[in-house]
MOPAC internal coordinates of N, CA, C and O (Angstrom, degrees):
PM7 1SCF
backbone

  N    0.0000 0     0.00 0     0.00 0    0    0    0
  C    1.4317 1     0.00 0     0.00 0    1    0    0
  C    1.5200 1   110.22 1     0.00 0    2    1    0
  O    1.2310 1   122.61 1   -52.20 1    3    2    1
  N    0.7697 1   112.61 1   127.80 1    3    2    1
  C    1.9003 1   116.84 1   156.36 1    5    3    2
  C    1.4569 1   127.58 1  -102.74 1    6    5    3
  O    1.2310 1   137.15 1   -15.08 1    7    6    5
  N    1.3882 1    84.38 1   164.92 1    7    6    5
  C    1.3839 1    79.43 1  -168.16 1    9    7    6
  C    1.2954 1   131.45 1  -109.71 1   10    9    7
  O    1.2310 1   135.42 1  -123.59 1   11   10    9
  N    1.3950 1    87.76 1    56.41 1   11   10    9
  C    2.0354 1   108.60 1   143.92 1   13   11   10
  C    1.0462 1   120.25 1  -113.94 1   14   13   11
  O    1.2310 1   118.20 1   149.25 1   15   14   13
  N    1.6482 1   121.03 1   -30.75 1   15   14   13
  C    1.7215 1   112.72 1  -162.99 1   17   15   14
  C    1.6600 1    88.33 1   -78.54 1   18   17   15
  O    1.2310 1   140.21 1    -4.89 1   19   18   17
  N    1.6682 1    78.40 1   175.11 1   19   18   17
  C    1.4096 1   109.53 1  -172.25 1   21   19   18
  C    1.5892 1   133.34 1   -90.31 1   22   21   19
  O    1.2310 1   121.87 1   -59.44 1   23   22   21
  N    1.4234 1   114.03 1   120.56 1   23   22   21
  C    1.6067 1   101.69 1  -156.39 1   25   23   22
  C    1.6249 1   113.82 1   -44.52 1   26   25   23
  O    1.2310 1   125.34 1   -43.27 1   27   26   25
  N    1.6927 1   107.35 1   136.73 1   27   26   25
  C    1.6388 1   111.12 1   167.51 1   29   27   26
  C    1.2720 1   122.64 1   -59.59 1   30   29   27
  O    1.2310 1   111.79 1   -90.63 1   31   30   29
  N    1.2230 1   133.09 1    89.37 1   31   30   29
  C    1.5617 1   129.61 1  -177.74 1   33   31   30
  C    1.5243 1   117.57 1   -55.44 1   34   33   31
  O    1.2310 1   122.17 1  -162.93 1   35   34   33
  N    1.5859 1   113.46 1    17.07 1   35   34   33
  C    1.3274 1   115.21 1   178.80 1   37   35   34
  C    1.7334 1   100.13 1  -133.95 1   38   37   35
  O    1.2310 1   133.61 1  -158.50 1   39   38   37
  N    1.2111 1    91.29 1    21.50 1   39   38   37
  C    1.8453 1   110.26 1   168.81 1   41   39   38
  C    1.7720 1    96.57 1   -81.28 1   42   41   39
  O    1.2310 1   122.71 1   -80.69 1   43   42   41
  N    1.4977 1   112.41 1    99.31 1   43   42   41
  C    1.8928 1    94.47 1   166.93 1   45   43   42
  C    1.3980 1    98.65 1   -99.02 1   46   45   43
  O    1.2310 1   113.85 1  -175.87 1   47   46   45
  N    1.2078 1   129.25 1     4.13 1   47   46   45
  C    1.7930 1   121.92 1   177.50 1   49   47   46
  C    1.6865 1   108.77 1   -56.48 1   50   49   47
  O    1.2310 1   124.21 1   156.36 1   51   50   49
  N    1.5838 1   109.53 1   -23.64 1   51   50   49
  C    1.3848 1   132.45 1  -137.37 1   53   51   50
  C    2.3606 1    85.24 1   -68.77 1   54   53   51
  O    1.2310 1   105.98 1    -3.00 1   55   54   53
  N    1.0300 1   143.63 1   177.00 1   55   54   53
  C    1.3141 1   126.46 1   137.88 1   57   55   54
  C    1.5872 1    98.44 1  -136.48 1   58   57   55
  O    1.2310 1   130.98 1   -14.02 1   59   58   57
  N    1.4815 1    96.42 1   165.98 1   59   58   57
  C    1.2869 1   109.68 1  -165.99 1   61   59   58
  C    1.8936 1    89.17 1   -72.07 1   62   61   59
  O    1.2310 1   120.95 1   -17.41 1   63   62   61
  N    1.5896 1   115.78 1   162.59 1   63   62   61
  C    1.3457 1   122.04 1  -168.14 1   65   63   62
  C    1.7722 1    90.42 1   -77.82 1   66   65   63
  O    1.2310 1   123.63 1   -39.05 1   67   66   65
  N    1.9077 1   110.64 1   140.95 1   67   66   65
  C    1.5421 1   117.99 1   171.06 1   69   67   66
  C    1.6140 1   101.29 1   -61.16 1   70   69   67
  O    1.2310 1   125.31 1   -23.30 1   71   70   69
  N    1.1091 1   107.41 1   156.70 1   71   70   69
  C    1.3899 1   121.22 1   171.26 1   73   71   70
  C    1.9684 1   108.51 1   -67.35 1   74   73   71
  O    1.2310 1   131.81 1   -31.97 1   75   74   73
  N    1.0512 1    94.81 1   148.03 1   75   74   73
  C    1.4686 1   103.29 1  -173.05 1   77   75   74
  C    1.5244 1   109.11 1   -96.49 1   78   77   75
  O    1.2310 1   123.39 1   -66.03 1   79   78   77
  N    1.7211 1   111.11 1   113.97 1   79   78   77
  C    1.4054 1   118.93 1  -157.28 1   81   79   78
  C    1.8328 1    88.25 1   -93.15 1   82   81   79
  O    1.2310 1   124.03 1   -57.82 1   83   82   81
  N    1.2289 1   109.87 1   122.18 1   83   82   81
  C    1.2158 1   122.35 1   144.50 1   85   83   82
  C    1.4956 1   135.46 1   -45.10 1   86   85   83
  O    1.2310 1   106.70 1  -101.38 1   87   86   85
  N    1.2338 1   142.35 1    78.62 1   87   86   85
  C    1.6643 1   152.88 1  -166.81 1   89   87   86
  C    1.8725 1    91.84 1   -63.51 1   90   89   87
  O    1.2310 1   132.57 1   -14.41 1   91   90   89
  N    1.3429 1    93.33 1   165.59 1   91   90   89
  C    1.4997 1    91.91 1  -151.48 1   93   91   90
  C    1.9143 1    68.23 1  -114.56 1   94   93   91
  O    1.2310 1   114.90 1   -53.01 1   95   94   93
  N    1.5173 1   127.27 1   126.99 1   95   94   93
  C    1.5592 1   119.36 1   179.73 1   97   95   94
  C    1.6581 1    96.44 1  -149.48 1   98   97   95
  O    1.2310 1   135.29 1   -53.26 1   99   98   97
  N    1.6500 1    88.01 1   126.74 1   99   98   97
  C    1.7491 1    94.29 1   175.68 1  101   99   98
  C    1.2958 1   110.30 1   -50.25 1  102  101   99
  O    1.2310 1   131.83 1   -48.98 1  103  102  101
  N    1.4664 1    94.75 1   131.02 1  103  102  101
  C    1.8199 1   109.71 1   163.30 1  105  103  102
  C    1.5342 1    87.41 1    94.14 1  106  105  103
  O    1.2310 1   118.58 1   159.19 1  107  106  105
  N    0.9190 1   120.31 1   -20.81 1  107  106  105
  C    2.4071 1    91.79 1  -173.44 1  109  107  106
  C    1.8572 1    91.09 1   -88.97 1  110  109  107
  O    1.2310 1   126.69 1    -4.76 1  111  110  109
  N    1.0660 1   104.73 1   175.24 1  111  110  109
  C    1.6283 1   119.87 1  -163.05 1  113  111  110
  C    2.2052 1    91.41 1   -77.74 1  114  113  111
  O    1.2310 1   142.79 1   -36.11 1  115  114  113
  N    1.3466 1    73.33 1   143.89 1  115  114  113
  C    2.1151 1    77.20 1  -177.78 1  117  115  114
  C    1.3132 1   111.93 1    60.45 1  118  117  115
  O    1.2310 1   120.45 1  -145.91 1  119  118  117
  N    1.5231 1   116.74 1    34.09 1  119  118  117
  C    1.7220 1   108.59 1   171.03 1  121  119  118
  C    1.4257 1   107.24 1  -110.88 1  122  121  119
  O    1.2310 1   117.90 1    28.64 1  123  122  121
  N    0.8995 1   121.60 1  -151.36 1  123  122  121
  C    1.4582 1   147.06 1  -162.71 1  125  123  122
  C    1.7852 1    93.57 1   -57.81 1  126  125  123
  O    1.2310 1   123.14 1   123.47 1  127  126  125
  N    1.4291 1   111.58 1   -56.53 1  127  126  125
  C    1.6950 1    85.73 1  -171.79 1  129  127  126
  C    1.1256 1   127.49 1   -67.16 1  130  129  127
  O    1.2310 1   123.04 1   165.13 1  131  130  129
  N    1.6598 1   111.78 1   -14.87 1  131  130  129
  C    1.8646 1   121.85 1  -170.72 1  133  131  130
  C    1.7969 1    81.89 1   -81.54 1  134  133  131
  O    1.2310 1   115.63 1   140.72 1  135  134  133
  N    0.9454 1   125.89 1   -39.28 1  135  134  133
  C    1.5248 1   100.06 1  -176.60 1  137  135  134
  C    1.6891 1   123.89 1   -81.29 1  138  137  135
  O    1.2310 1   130.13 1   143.70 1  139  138  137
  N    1.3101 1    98.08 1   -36.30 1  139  138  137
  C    1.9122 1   108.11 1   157.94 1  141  139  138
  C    1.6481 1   102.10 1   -43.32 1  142  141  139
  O    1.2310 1   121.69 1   133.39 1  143  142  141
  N    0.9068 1   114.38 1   -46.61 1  143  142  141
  C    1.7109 1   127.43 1  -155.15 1  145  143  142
  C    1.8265 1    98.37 1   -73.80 1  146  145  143
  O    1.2310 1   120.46 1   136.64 1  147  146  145
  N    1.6024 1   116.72 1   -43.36 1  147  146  145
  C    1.3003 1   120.81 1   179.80 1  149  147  146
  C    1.3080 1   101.31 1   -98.12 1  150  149  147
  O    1.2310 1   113.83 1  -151.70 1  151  150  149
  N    1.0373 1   129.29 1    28.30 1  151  150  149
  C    1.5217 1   141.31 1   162.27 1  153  151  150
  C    1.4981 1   107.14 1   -78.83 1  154  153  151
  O    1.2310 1   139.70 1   100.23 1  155  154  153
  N    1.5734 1    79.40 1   -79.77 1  155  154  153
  C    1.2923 1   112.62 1   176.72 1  157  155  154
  C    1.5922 1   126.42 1   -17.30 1  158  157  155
  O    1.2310 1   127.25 1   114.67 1  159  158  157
  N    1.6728 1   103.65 1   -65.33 1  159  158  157
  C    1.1639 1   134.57 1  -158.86 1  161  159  158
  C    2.0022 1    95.68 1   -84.94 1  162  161  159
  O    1.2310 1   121.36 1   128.19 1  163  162  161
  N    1.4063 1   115.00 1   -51.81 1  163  162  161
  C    1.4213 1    97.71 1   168.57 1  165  163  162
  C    1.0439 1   140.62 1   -69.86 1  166  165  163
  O    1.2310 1   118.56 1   172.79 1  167  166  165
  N    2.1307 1   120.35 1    -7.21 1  167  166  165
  C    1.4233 1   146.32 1   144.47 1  169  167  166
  C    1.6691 1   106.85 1   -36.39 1  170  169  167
  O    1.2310 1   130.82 1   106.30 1  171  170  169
  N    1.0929 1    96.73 1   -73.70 1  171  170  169
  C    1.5989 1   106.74 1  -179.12 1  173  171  170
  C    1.9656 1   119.83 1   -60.02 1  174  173  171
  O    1.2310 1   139.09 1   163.35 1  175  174  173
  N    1.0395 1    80.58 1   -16.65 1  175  174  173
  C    2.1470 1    83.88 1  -179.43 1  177  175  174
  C    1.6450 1    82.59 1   -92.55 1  178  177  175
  O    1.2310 1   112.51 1   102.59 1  179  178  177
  N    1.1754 1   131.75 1   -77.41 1  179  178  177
  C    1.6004 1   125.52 1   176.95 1  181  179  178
  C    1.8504 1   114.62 1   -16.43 1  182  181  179
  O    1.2310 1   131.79 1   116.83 1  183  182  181
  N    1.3773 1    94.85 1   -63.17 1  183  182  181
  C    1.2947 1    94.90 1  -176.34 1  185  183  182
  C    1.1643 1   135.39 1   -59.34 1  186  185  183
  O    1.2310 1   122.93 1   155.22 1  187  186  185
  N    1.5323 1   111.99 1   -24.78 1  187  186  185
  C    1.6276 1   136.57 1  -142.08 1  189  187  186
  C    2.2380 1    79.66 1  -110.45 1  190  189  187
  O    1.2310 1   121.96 1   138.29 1  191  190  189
  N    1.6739 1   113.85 1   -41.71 1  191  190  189
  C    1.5016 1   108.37 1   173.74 1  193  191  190
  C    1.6168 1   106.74 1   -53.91 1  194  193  191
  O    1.2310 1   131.12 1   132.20 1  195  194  193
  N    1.2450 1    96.14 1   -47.80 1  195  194  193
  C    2.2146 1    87.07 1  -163.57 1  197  195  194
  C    1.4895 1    94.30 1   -81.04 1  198  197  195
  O    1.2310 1   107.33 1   174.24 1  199  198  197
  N    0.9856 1   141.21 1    -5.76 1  199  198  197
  C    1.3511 1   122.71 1   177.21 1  201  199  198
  C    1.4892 1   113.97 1   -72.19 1  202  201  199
  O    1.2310 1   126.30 1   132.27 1  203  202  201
  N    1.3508 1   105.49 1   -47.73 1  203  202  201
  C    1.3879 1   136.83 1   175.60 1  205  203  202
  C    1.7737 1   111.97 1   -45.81 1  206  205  203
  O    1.2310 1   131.70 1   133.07 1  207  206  205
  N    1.6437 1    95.01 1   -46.93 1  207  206  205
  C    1.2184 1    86.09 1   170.13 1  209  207  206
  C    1.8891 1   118.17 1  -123.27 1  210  209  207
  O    1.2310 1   133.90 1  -148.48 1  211  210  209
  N    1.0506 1    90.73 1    31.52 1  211  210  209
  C    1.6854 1    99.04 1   148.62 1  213  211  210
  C    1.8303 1   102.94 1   -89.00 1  214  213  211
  O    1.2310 1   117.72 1   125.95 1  215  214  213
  N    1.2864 1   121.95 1   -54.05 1  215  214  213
  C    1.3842 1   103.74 1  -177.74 1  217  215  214
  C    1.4080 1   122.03 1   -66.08 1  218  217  215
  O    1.2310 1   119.62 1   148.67 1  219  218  217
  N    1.3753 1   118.34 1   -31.33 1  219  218  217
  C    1.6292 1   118.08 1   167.47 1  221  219  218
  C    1.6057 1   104.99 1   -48.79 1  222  221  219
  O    1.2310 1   123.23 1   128.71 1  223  222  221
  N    1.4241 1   111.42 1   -51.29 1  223  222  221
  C    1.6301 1    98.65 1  -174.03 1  225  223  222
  C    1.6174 1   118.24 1   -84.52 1  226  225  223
  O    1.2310 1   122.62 1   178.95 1  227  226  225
  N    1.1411 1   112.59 1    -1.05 1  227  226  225
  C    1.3773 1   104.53 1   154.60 1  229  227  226
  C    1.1111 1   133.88 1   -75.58 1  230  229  227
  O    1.2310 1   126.90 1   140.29 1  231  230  229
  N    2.1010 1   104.33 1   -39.71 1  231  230  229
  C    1.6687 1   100.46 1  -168.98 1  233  231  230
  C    2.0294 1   104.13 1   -69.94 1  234  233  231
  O    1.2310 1   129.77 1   158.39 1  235  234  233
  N    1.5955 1    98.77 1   -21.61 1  235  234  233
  C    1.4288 1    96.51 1   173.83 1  237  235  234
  C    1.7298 1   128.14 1   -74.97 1  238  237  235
  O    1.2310 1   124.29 1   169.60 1  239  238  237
  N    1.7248 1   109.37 1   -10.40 1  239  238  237
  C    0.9446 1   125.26 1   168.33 1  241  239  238
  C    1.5953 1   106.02 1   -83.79 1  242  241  239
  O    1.2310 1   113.11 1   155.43 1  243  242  241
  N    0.9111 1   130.63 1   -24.57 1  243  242  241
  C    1.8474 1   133.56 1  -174.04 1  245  243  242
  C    1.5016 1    97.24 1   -88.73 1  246  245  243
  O    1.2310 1   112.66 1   147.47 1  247  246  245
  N    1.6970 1   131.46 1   -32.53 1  247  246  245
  C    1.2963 1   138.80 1   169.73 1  249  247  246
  C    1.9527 1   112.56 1   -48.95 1  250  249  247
  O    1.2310 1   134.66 1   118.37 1  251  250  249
  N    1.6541 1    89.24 1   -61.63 1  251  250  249
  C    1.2733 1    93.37 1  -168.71 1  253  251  250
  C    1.8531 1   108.78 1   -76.96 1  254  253  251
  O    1.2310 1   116.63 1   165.89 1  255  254  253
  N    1.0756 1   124.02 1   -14.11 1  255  254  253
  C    1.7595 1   134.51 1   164.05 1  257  255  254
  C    1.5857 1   101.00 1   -53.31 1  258  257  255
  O    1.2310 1   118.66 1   114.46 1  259  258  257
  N    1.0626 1   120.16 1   -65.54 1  259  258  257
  C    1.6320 1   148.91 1  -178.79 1  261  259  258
  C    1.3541 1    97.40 1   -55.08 1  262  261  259
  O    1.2310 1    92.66 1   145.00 1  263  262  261
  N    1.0545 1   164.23 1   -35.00 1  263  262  261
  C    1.3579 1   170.21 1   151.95 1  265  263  262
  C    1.7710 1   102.32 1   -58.18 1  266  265  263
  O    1.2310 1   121.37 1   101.74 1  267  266  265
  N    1.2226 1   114.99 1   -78.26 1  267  266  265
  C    1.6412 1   117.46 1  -167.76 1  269  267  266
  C    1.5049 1    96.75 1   -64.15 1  270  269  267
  O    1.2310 1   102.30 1   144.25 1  271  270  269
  N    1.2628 1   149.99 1   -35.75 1  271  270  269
  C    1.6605 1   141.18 1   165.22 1  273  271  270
  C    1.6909 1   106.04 1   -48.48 1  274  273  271
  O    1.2310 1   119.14 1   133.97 1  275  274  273
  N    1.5148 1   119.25 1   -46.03 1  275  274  273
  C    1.4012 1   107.91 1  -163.04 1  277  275  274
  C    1.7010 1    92.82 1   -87.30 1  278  277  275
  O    1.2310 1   111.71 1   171.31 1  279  278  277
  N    1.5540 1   133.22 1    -8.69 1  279  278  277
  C    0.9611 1   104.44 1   160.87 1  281  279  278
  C    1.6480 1   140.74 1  -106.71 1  282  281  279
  O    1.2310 1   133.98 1  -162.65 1  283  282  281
  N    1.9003 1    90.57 1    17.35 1  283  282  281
  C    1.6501 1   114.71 1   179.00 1  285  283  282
  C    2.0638 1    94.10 1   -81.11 1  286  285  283
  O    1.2310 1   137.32 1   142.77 1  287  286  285
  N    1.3031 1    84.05 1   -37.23 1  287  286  285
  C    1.4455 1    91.93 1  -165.80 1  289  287  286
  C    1.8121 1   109.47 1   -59.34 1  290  289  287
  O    1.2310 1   132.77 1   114.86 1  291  290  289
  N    1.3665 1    92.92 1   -65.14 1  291  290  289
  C    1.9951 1   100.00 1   164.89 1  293  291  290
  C    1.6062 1   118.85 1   -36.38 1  294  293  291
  O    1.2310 1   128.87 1   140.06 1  295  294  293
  N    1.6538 1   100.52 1   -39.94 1  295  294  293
  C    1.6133 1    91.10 1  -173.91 1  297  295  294
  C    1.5997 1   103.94 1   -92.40 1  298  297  295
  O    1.2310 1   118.80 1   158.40 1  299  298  297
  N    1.4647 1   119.89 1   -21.60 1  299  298  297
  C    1.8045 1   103.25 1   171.06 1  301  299  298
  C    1.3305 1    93.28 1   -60.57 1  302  301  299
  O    1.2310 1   108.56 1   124.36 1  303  302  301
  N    1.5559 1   139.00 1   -55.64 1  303  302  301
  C    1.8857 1   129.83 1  -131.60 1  305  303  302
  C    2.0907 1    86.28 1   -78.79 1  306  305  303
  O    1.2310 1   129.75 1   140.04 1  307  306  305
  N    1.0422 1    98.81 1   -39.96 1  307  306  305
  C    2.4626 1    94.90 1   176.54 1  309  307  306
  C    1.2166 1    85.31 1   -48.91 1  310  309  307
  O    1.2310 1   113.35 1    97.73 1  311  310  309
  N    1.5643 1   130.17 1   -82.27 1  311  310  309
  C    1.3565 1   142.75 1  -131.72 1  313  311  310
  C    1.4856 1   105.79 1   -61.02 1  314  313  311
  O    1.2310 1   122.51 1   148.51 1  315  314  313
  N    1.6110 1   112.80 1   -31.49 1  315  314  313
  C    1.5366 1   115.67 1  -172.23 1  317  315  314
  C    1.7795 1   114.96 1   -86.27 1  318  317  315
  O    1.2310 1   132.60 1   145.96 1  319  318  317
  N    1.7090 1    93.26 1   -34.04 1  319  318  317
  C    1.6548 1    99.45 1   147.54 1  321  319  318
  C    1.4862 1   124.90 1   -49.62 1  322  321  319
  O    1.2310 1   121.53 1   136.20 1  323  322  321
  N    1.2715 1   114.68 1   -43.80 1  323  322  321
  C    1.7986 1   108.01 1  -160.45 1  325  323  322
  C    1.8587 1    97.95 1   -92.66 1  326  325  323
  O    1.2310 1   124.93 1   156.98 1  327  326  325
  N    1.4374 1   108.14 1   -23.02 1  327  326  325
  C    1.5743 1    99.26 1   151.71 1  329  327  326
  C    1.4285 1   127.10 1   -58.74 1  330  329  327
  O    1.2310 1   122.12 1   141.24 1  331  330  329
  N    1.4229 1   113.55 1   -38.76 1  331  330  329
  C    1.6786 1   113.25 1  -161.83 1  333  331  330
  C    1.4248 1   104.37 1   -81.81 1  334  333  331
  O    1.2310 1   128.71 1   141.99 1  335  334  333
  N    1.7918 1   100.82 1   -38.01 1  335  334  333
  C    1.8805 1   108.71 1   153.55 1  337  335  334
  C    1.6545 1   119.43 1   -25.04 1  338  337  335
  O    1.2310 1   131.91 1   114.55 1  339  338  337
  N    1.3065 1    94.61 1   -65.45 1  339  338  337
  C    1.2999 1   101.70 1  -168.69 1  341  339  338
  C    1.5006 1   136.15 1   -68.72 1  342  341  339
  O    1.2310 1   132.36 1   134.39 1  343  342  341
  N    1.6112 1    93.73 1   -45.61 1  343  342  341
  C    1.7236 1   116.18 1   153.25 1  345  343  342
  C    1.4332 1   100.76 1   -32.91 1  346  345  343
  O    1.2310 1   116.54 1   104.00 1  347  346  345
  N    0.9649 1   124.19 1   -76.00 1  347  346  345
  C    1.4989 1   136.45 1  -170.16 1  349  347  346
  C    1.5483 1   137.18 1   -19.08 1  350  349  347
  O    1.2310 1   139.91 1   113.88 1  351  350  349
  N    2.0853 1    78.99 1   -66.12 1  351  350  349
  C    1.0660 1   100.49 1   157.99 1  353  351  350
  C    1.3688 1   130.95 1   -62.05 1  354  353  351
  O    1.2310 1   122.55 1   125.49 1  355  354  353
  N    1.4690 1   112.73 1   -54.51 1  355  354  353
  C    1.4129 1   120.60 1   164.80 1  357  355  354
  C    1.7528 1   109.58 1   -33.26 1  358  357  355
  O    1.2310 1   122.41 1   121.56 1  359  358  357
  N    1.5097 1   112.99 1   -58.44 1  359  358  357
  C    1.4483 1    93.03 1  -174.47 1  361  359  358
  C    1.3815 1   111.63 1   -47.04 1  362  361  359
  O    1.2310 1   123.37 1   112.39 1  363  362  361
  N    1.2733 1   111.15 1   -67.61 1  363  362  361
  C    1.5891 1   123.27 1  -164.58 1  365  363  362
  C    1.6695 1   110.65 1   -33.00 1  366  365  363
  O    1.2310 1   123.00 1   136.38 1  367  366  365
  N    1.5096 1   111.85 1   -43.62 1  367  366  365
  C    0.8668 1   111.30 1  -152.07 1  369  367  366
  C    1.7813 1   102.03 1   -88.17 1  370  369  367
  O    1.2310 1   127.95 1   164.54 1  371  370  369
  N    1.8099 1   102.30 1   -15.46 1  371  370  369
  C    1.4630 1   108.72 1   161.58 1  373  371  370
  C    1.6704 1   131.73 1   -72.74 1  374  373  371
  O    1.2310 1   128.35 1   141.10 1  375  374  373
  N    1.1487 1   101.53 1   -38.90 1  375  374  373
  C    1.7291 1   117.34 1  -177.85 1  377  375  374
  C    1.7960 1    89.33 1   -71.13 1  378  377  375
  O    1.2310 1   108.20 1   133.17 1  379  378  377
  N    1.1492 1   139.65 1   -46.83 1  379  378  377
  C    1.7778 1   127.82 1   179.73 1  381  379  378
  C    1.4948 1   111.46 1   -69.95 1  382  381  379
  O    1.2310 1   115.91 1   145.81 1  383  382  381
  N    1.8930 1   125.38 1   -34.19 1  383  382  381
  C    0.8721 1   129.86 1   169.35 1  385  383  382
  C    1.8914 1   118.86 1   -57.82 1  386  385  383
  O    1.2310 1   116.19 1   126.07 1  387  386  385
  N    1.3988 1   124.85 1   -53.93 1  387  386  385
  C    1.2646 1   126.93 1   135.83 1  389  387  386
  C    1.9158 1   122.06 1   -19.30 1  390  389  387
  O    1.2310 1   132.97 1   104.76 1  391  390  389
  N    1.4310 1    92.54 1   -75.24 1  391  390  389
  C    1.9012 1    70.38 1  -172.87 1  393  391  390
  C    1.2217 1   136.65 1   -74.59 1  394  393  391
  O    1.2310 1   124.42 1  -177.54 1  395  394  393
  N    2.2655 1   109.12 1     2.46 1  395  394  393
  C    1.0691 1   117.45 1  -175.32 1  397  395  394
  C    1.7344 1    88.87 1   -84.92 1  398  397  395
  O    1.2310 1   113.20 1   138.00 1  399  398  397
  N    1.3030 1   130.46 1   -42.00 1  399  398  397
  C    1.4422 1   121.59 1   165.69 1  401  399  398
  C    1.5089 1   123.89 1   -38.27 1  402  401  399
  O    1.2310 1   137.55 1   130.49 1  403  402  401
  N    1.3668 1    83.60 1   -49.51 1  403  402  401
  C    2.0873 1    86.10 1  -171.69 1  405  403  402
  C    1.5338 1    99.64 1   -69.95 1  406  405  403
  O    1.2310 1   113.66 1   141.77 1  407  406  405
  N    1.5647 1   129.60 1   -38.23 1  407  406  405
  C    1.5972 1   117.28 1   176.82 1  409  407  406
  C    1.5845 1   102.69 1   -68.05 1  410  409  407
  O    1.2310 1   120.16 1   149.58 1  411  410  409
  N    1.4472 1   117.30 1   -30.42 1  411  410  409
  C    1.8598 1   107.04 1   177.63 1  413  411  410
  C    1.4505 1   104.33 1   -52.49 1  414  413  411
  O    1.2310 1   117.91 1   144.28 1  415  414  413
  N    1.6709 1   121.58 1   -35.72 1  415  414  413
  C    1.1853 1   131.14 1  -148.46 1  417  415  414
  C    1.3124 1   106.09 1   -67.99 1  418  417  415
  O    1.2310 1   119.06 1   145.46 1  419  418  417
  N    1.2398 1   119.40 1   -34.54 1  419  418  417
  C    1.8698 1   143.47 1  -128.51 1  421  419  418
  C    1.7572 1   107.68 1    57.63 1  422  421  419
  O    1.2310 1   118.64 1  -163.48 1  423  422  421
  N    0.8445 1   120.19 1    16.52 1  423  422  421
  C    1.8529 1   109.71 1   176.54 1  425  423  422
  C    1.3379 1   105.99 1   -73.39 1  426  425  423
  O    1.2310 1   117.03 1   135.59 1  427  426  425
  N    1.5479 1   123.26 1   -44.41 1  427  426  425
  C    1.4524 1   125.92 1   174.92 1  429  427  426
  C    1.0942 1   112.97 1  -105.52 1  430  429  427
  O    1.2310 1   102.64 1   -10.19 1  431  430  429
  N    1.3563 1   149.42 1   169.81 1  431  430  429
  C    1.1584 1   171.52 1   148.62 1  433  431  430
  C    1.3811 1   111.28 1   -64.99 1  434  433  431
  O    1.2310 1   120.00 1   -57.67 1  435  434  433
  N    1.1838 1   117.61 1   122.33 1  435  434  433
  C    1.5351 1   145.26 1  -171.92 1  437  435  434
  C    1.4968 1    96.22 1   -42.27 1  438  437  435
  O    1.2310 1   118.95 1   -57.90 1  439  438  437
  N    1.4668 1   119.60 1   122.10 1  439  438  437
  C    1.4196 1   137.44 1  -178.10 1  441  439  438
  C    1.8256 1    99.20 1   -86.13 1  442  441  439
  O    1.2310 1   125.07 1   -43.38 1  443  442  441
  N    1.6081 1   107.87 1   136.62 1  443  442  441
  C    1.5922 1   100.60 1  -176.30 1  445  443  442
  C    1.2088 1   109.15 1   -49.68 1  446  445  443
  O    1.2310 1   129.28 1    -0.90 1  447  446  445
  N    1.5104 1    99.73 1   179.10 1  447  446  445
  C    1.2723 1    92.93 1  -170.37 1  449  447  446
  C    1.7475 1   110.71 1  -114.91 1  450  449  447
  O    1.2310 1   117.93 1  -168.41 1  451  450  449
  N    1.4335 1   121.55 1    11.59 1  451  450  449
  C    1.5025 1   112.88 1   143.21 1  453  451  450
  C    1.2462 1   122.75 1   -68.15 1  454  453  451
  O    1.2310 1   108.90 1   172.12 1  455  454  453
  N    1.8634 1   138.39 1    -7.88 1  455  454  453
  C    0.9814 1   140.98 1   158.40 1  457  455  454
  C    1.3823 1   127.50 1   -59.42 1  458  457  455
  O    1.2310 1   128.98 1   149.47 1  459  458  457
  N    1.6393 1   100.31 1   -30.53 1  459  458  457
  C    2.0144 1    95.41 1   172.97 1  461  459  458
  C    1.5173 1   106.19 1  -104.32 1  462  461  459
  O    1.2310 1   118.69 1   177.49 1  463  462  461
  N    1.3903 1   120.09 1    -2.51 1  463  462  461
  C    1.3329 1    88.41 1   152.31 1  465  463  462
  C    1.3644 1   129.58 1   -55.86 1  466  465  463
  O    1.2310 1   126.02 1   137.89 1  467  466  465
  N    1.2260 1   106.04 1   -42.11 1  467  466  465
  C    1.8819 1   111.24 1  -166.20 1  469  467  466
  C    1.5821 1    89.08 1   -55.28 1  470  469  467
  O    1.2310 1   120.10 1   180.00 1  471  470  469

């Protein structure tokens, strides 16, 4: 063929022209910085999600802290009651234990005797 005549339209060797691949080159439009740039920008939405919900699960972690204190707290203020209960009792039940000794003793004089029932 030369190159004047006119292409053989019964040439099938011929192929249609490949598509022309665009190279990805800093600085031309759609290169390297538009994709640095949508890098960038979906780095920061990622980052900006877990942050978001690191503080959601904290303030719900500081919620549920705040809950188990007011109910450490309820069960020391019972528990320090059913001690002071008990102290109590214990005295009482020490100071009568004493004078039923000291009347065993003869030091005191025999306490009536609806007093040792109790």
């Amino acid at each position: 063929m030369s190159a004047t005549a006119p292409p053989d339209p019964a040439d099938t060797r011929r192929r249609a022209p490949a598509p022309r691949r665009r190279l990805l080159r800093f600085g031309a439009p759609g290169g390297w910085q538009s994709v640095l740039r949508e890098f960038a920008v979906i780095v920061a939405g990622v980052l900006a999600a877990l942050g978001a919900q690191a503080w959601w699960e904290g303030r719900q972690e500081r919620e549920r802290e705040r809950a188990y204190l007011a109910q450490v707290l309820a069960e020391t203020r019972e528990n320090e009651e059913r001690l002071a209960d008990a102290i109590a009792e214990d005295s009482v039940a020490g100071v009568f234990t004493r004078r039923a000794l000291a009347a065993l003793e003869g030091v005191l004089p025999a306490p009536p005797g609806d007093s040792l029932v109790r």
